[in-house]
C-alpha positions in Angstrom: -196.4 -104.7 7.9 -199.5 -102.8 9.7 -199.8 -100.1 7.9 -202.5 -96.9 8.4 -205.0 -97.8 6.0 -205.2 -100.7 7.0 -208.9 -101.2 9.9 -208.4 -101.8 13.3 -210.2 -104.6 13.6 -207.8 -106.8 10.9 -204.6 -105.6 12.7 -206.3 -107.2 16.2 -207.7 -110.3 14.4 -204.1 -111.0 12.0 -202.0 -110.0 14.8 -203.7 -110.2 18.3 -200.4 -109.9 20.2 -201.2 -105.8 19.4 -203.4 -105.3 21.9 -201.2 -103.9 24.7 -199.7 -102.1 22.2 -203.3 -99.9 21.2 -203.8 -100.4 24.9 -200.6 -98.3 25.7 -201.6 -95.4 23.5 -205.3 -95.3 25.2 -207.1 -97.2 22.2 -209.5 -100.1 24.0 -210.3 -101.2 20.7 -211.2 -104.4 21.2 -214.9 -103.6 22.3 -215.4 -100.7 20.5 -217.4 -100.6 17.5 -216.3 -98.2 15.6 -213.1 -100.4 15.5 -214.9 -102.6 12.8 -215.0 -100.2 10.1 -212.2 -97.1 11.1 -209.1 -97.6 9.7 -205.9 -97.2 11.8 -206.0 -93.5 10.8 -209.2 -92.7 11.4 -209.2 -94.3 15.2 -205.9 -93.1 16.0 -207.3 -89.6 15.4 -210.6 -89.6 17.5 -208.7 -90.3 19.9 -205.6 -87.6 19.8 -203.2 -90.4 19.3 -200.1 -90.1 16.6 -200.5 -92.7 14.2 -197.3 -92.1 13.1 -196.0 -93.6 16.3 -198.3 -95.8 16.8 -197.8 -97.8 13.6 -194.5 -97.7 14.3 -195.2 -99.5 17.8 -197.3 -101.4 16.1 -194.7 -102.9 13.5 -192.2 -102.9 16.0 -194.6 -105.5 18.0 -195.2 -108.3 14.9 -191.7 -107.8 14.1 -190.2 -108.3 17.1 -192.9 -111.8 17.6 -191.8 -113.6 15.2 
């Protein structure tokens, strides 16, 4: 489970079928590089995003992958 500690650039590289779903909320974190050391959290915030919701999309992706 993706959780909101857990950095941005681990939930792309253990789960890579995520990317739409940061894409959807406005995060293009693939080339950023703050991604390497922000955690979920922190990203989701710079950005205005609720990362309530979008762990929840998030978990709702790997879970629905497998």
């Amino acid at each position: 489970m993706i959780t909101k500690e857990m950095s941005i650039m681990e939930i792309v590289q253990n789960y890579p079928q995520t990317i739409p779903v940061f894409g959807k909320h406005g995060m293009g974190c693939i080339g950023c590089a703050a991604a390497r050391f922000e955690n979920l959290e922190q990203g989701a915030s710079a950005h205005g995003i609720d990362a309530d919701a979008l762990v929840k999309d998030l978990n709702d992706c790997i879970l629905g992958s497998k």
